[in-house]
DRENDO-1510 file (C-alpha; in Angstrom, 1 decimal, always signed):
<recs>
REC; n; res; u; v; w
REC; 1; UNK; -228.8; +59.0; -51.9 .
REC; 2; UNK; -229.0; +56.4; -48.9 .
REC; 3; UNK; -227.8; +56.5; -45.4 .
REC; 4; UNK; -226.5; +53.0; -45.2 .
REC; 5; UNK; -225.0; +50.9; -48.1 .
REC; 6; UNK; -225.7; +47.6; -46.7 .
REC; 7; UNK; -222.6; +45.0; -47.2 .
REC; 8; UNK; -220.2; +47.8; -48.0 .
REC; 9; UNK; -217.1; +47.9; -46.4 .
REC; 10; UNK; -216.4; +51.7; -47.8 .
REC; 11; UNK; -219.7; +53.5; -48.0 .
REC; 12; UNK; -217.9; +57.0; -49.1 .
REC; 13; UNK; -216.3; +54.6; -51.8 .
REC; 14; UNK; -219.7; +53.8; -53.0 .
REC; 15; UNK; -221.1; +57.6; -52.5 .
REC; 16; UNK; -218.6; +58.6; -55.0 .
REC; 17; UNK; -219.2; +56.1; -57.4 .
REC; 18; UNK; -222.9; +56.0; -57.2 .
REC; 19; UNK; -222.4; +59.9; -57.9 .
REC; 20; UNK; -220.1; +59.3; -61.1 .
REC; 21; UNK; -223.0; +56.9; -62.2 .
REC; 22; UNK; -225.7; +58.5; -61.8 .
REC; 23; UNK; -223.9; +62.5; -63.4 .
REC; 24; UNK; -223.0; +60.1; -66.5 .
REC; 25; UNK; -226.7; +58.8; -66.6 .
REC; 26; UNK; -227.8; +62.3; -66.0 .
REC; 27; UNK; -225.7; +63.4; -69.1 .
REC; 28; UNK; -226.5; +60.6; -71.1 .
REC; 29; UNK; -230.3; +61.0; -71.0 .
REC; 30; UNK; -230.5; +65.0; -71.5 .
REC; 31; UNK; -228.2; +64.3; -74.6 .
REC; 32; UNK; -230.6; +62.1; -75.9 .
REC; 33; UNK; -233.1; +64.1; -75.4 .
REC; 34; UNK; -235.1; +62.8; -72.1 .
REC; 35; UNK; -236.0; +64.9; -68.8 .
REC; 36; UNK; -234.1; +64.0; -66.1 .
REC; 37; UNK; -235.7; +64.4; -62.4 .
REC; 38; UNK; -233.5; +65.9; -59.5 .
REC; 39; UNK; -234.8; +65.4; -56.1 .
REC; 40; UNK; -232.7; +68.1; -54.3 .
REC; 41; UNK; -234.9; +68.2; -51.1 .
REC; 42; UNK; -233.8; +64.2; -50.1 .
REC; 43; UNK; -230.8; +64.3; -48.2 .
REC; 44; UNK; -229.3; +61.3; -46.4 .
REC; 45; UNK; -228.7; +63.7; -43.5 .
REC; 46; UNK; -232.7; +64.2; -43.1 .
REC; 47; UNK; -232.9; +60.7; -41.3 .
REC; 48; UNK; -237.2; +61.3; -41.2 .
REC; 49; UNK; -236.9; +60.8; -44.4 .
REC; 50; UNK; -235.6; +56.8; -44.2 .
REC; 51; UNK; -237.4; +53.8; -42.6 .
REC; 52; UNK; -235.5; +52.2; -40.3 .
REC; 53; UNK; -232.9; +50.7; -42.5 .
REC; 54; UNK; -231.5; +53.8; -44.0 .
REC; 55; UNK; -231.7; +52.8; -47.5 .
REC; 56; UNK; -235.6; +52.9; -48.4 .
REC; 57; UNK; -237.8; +56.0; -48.0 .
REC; 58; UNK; -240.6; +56.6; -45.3 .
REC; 59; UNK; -243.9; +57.4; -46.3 .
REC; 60; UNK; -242.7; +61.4; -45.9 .
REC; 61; UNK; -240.0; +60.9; -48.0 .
REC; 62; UNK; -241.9; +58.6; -50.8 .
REC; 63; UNK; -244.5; +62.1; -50.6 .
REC; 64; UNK; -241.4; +64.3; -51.6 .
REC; 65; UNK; -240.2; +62.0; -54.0 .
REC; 66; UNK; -243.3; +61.5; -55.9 .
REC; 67; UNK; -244.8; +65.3; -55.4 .
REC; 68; UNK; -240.9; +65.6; -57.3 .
REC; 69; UNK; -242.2; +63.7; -59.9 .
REC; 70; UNK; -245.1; +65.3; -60.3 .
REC; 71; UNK; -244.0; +68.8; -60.1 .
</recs>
């Protein structure tokens, strides 16, 4: 998830694709038998969690992400 889709004209446009993407990913990869990672406590709404450009993660949020990973 991102708060700013950089170039887009529609950005909700995008949201709803990237989501399609990313669910037929999600099924693709548990189908074939791989884990997939869900990082349910990175919202777009929690700016903290976004440098200053809204698309890539601040130190707090790379620390979610990765104790996601890890967990």
């Amino acid at each position: 998830m991102r708060r700013y889709w950089h170039g887009a004209t529609d950005g909700k446009a995008i949201e709803r694709s990237r989501k399609r993407v990313n669910s037929a990913i999600n099924n693709y990869a548990l189908n074939d038998g791989h884990c997939v990672i869900q990082h349910p406590n990175i919202r777009a709404r929690e700016m903290n969690l976004y440098r200053y450009d809204g698309t890539h993660l601040s130190d707090i949020g790379y620390d979610i992400y990765l104790n996601n990973i890890q967990g």
